[in-house]
KEKE-3310 file (N, C-alpha, C; in steps of 0.2 Angstrom, whole numbers, plus 5000, padded with zeros to 4 digits):
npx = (4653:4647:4632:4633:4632:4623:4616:4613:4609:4598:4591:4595:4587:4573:4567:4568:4563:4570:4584:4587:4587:4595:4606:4606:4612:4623:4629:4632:4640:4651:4667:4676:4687:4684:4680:4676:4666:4658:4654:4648:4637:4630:4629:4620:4611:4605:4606:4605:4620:4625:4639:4646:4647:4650:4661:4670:4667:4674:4688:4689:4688:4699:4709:4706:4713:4727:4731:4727:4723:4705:4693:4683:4667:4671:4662:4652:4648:4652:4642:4631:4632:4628:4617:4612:4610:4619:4629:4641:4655:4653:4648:4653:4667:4670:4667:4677:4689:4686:4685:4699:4706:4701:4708:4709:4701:4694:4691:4683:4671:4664:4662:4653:4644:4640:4635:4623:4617:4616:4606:4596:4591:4592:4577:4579:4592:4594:4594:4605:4612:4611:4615:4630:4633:4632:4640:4650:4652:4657:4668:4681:4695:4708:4709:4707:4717:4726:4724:4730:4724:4713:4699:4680:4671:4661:4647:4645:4645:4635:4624:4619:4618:4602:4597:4605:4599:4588:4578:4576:4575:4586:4597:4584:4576:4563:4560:4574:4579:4581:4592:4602:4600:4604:4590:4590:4591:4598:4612:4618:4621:4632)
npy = (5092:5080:5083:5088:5080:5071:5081:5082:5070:5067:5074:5071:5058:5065:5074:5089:5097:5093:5092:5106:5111:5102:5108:5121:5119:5114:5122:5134:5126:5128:5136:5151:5147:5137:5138:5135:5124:5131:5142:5136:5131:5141:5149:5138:5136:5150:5158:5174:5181:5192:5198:5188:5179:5187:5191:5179:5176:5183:5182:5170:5171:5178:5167:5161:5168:5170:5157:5147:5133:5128:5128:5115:5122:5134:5137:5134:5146:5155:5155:5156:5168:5173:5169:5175:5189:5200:5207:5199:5193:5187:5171:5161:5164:5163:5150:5142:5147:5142:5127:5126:5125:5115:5100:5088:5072:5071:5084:5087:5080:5083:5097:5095:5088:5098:5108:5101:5100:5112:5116:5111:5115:5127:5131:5142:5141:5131:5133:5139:5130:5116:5116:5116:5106:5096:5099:5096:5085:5078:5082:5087:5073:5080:5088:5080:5074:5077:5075:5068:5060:5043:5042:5045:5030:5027:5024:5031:5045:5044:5048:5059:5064:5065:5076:5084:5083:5090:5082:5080:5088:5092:5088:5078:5080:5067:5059:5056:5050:5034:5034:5036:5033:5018:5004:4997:4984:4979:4982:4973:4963:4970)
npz = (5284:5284:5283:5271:5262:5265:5262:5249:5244:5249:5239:5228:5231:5230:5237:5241:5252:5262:5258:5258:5269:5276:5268:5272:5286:5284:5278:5287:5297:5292:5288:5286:5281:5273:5260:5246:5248:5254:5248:5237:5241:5247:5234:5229:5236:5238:5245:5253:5252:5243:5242:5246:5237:5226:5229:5228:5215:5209:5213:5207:5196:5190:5194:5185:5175:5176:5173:5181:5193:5192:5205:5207:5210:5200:5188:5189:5198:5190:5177:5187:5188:5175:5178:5185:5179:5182:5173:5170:5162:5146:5142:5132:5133:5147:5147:5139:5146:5159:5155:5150:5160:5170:5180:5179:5178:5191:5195:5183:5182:5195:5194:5182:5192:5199:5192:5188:5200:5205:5196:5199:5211:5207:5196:5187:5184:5172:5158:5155:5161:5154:5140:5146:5150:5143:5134:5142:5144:5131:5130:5120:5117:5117:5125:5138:5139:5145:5159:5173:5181:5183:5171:5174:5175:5159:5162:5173:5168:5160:5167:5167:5155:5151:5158:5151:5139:5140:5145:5161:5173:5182:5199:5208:5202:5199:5187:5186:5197:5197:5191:5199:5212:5220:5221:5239:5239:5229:5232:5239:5230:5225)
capx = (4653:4641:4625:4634:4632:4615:4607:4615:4607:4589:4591:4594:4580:4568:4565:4570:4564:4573:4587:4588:4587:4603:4611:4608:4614:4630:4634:4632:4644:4657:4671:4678:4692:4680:4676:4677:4663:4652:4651:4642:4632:4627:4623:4616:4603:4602:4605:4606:4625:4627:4644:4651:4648:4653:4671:4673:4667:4681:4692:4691:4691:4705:4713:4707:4717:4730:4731:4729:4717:4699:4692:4676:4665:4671:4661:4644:4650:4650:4635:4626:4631:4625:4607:4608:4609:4622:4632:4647:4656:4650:4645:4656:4675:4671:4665:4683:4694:4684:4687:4706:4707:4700:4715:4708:4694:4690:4689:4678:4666:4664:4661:4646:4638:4636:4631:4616:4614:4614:4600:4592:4589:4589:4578:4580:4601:4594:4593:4614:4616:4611:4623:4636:4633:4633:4648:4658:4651:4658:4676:4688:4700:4714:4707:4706:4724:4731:4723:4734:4721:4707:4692:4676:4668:4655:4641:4643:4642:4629:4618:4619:4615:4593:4597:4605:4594:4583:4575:4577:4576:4592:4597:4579:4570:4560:4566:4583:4581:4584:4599:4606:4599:4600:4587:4593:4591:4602:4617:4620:4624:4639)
capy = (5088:5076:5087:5093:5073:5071:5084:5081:5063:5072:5081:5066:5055:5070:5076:5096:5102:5091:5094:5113:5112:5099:5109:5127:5117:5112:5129:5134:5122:5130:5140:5154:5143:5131:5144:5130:5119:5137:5147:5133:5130:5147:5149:5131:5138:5156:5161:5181:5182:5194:5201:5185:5175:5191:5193:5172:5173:5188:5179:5163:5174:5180:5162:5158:5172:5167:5151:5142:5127:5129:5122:5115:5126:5140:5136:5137:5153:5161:5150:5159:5177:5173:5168:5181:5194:5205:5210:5197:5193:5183:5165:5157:5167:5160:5143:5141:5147:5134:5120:5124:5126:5110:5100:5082:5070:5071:5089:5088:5074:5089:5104:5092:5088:5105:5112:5097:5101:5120:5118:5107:5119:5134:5134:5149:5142:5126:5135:5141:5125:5112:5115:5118:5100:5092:5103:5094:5078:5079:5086:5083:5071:5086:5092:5079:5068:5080:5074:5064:5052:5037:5044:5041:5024:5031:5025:5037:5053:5045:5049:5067:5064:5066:5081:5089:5085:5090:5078:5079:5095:5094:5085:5081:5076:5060:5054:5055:5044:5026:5033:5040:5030:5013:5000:4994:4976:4978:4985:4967:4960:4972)
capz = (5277:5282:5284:5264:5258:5266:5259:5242:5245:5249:5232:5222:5232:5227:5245:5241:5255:5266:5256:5256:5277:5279:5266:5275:5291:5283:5277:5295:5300:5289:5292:5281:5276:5268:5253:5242:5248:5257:5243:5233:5244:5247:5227:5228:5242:5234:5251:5252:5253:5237:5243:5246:5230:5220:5226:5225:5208:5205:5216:5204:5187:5192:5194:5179:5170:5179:5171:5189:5192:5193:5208:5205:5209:5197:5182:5193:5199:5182:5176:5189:5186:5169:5177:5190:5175:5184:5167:5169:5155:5140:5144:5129:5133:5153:5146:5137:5151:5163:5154:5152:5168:5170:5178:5180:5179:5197:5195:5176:5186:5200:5190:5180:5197:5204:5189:5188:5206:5205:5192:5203:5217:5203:5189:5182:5179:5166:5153:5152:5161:5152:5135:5149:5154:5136:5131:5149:5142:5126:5128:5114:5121:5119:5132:5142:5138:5151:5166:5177:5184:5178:5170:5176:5169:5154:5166:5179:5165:5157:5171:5169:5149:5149:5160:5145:5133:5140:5149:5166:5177:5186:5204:5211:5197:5201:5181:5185:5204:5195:5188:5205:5219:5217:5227:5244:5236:5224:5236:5241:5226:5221)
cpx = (4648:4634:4625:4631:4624:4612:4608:4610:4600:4588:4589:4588:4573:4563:4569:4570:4569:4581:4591:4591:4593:4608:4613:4612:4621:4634:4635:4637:4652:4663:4676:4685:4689:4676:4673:4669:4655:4651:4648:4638:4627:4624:4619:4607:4598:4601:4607:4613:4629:4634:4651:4652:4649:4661:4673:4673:4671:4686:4696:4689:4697:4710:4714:4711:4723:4735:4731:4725:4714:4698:4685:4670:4664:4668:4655:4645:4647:4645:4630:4628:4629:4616:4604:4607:4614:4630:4638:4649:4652:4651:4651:4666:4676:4670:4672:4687:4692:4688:4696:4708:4706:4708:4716:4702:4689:4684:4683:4673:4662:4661:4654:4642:4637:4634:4623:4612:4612:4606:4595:4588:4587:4585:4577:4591:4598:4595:4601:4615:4616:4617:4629:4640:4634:4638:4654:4656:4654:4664:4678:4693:4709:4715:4708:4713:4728:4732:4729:4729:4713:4700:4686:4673:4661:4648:4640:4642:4637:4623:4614:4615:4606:4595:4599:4604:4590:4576:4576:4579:4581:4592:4589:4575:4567:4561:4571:4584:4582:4592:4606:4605:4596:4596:4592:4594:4597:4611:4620:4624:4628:4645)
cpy = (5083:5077:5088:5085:5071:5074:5084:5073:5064:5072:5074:5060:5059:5072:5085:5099:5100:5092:5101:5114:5109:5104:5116:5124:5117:5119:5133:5133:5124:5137:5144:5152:5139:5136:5141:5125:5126:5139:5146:5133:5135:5149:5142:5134:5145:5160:5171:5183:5185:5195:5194:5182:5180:5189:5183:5172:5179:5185:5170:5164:5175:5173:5160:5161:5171:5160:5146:5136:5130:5126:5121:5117:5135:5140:5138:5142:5155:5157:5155:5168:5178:5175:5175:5189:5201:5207:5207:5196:5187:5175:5161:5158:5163:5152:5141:5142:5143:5130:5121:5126:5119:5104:5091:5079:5070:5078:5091:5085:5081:5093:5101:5090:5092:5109:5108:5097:5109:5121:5114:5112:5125:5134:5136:5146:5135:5130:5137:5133:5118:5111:5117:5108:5095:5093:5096:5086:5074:5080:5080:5081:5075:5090:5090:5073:5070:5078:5066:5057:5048:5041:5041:5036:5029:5029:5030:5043:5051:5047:5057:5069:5066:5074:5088:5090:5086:5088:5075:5086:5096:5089:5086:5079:5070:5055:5053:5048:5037:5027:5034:5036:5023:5008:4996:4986:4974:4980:4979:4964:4962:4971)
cpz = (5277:5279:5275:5261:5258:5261:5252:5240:5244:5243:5229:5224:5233:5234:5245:5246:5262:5265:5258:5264:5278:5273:5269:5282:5290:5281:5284:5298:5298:5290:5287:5277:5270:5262:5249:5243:5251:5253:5238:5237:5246:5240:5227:5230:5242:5240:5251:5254:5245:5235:5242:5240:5225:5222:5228:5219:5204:5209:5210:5195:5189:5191:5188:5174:5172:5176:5177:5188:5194:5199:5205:5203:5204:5192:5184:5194:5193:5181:5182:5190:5181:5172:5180:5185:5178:5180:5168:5163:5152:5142:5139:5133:5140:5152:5144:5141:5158:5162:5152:5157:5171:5172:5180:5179:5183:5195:5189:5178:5191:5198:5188:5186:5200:5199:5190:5195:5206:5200:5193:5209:5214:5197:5184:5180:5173:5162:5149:5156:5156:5146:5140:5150:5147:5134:5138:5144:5137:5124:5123:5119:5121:5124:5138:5142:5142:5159:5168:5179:5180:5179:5174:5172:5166:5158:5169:5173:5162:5161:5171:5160:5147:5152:5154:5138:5135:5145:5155:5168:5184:5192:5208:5207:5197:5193:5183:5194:5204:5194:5195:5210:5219:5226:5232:5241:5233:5226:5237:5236:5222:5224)
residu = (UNK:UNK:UNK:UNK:UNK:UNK:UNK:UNK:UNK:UNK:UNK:UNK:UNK:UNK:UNK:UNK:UNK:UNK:UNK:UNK:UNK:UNK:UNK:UNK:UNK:UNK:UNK:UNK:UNK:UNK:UNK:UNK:UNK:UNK:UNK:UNK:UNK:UNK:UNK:UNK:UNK:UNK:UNK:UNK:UNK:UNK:UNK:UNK:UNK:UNK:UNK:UNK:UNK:UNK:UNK:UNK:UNK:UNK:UNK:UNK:UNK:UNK:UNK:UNK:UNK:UNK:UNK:UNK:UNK:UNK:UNK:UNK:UNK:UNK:UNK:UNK:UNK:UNK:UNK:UNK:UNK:UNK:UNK:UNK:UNK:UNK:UNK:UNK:UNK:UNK:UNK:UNK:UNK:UNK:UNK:UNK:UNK:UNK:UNK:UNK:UNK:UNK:UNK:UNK:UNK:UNK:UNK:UNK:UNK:UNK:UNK:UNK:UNK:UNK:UNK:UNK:UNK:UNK:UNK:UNK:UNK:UNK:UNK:UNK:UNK:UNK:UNK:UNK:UNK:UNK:UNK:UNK:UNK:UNK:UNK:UNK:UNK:UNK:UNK:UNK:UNK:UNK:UNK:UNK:UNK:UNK:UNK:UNK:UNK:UNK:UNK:UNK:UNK:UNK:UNK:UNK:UNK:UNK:UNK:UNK:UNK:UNK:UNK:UNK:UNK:UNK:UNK:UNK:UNK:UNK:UNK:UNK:UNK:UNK:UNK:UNK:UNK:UNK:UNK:UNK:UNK:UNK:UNK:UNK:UNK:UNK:UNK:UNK:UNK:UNK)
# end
């Protein structure tokens, strides 16, 4: 977990390749229990594990039909069977049973930073990710009156805001590094 936080850290202080090394290290370090945090990081890395990130990303439709919780990662999943072109279903029918799946703020904070991070390392996914990320930004609060715990303050999502309009090319982008990493200077005085 730590090699995973580092190299999430790289990402946002616009060190890619530095980044990409602590994150294949981390996934190394994982163990086929940890599906949840390996098999993003495997699509994150675009590492050649086509097998595995198919039957998770049938593994967590399934959930969704289900009516179960998403974990976090299951929106990027589909999100990248969109980009990788390999005939999933329709982008809108999986974008709706995502978000009601959706079963908390933690988990809607979550989902928005691995999409902004997958399309950081990917890309070829801005394109479906951006409106995915405007869309998360956005929920109508009937959506979101169910979650049990304290939203994130509107700072934190607005960080991800330029990203979906637009203006910012996902975790990594040297635009978005004031919004995400702030100066040691300024650490003291919180």
């Amino acid at each position: 977990m730590p090699k995973m936080n580092l190299g999430h850290l790289r990402l946002q202080q616009c060190r890619p390749d530095e980044a990409r090394a602590l994150l294949a290290q981390a996934l190394a370090g994982f163990s086929a229990g940890d599906e949840k945090y390996g098999n993003a990081l495997r699509l994150a890395l675009s590492l050649d594990q086509p097998d595995a990130v198919a039957t998770e990303r049938q593994r967590l439709r399934a959930r969704l039909d289900r009516g179960e919780s998403a974990e976090p990662f299951a929106w990027a999943l589909l999100l990248d069977a969109q980009v990788g072109g390999d005939g999933a279903e329709p982008l809108d029918p999986a974008h709706t049973r995502a978000l009601a799946a959706l079963d908390s703020h933690h988990t809607h904070y979550d989902l928005i930073e691995a999409i902004y991070r997958l399309c950081g390392l990917r890309p070829e996914a801005r394109e479906q990710g951006r409106p995915l990320v405007a869309h998360l930004l956005t929920m109508p609060p009937t959506l979101t009156e169910r979650f049990k715990d304290q939203p994130k303050p509107a700072a934190v999502l607005d960080r991800f805001r330029p990203f979906a309009a637009g203006e910012s090319d996902g975790a990594g982008d040297p635009r978005d590094r004031e919004r995400f990493c702030t100066p040691l200077g300024l650490l003291s005085n919180r």
